[in-house]
C-alpha positions as CSV (number, residue, x, y, z in Angstrom):
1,X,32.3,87.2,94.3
2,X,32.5,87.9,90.9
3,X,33.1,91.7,90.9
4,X,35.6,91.1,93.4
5,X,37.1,89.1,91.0
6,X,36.4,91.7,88.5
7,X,37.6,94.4,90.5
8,X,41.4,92.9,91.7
9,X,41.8,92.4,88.0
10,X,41.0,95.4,86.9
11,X,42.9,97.3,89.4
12,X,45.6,95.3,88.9
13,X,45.8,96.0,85.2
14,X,45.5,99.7,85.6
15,X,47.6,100.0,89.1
16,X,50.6,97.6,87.7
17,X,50.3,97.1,84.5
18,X,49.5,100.5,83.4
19,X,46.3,100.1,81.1
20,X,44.2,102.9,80.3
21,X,40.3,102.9,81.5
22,X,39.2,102.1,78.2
23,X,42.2,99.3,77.7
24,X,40.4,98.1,80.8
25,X,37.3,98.1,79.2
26,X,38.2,96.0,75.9
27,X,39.9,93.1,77.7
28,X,36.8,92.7,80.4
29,X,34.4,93.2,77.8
30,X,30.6,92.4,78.5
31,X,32.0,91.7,82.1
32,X,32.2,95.6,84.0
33,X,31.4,99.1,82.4
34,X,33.6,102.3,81.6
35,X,31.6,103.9,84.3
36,X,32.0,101.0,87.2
37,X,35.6,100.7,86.4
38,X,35.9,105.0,86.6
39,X,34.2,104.6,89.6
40,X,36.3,102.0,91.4
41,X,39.4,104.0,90.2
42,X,37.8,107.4,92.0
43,X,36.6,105.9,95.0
44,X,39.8,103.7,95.6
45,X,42.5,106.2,94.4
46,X,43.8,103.9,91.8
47,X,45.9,106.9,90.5
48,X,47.9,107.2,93.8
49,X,48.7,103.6,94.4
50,X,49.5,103.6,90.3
51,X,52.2,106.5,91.3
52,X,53.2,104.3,94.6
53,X,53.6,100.9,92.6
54,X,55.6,103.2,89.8
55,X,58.3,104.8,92.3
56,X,58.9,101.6,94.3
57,X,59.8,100.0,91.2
58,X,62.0,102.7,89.6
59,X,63.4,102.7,93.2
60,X,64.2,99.2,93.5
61,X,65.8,99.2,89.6
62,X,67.8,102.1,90.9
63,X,69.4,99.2,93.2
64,X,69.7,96.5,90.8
65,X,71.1,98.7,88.4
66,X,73.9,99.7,91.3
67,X,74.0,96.2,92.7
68,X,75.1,94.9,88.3
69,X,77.5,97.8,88.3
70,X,79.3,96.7,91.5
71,X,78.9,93.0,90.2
72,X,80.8,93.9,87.3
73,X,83.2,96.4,88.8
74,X,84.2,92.9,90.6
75,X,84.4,90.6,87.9
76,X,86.7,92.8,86.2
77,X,88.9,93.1,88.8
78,X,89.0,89.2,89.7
79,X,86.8,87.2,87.4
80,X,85.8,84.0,89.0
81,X,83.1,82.3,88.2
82,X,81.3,83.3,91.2
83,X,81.8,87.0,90.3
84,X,80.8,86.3,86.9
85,X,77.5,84.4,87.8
86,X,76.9,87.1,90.2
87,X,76.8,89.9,87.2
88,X,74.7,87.2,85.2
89,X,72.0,87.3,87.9
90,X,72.1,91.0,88.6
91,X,71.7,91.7,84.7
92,X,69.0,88.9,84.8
93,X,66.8,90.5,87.7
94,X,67.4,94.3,86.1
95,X,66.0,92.7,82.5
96,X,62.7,91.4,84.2
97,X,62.2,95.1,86.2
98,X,63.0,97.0,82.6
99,X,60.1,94.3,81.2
100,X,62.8,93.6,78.2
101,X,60.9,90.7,76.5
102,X,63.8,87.8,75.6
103,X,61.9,85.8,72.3
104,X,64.0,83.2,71.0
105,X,63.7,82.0,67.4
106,X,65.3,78.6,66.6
107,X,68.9,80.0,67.7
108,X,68.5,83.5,67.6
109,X,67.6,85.9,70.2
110,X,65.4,88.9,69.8
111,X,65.9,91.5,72.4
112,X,62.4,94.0,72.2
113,X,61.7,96.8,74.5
114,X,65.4,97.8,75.6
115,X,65.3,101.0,76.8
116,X,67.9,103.7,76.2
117,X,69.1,103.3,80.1
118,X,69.7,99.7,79.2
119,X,71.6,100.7,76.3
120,X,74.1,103.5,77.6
121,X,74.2,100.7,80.9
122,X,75.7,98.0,78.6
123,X,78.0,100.4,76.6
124,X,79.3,101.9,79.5
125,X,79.8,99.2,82.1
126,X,80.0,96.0,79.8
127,X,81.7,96.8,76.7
128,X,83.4,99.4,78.0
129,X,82.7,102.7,75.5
């Protein structure tokens, strides 16, 4: 029961979360080898379900990203709170697909990991530029 446990976890790291072999390696130390965990990855076709996981998720912030645009298409054009909550939430669900990191510190926010996409996204569709 133990490798199981071993195994979900270190495919999960490697399939979703994108860790290396040898990432994998350093946070299960003393627990599975370089060599199990390669051989687990080759015998299960980690790398395929890696490139699955990674196209459904750019797929569904495709979506999200179309779903805040038409939010805030609305809200401009009649901005009740309903519409405005409704780009709120959209923004809110493409934040935790990007994996931007929100850290607040006493009253300040610090915005890590924004990607370029996110950017141009805000620029163009929030502010307006």
């Amino acid at each position: 029961m133990k490798n199981a446990a071993l195994y979900e976890e270190a495919k999960r790291l490697y399939v979703n979360e994108g860790f290396s072999i040898d990432a994998i390696v350093e946070l299960l130390k003393n627990h599975v080898s370089r060599k199990t965990l390669y051989n687990w990855k080759v015998a299960n076709n980690w790398d395929d379900q890696r490139k699955a996981y990674q196209q459904e998720n750019e797929d569904l912030q495709k979506e999200i990203k179309e779903i805040a645009r038409i939010a805030i298409k609305e809200a401009k054009a009649n901005p009740t709170p309903h519409n405005i909550y409704a780009v709120v939430k959209a923004l809110s669900a493409l934040k935790l697909m990007q994996g931007i990191q929100i850290i607040e510190d006493g009253n300040e926010e610090k915005v890590k990991n924004i990607s370029k996409d996110t950017i141009e996204f805000i620029q163009k569709e929030i502010l307006g530029l």
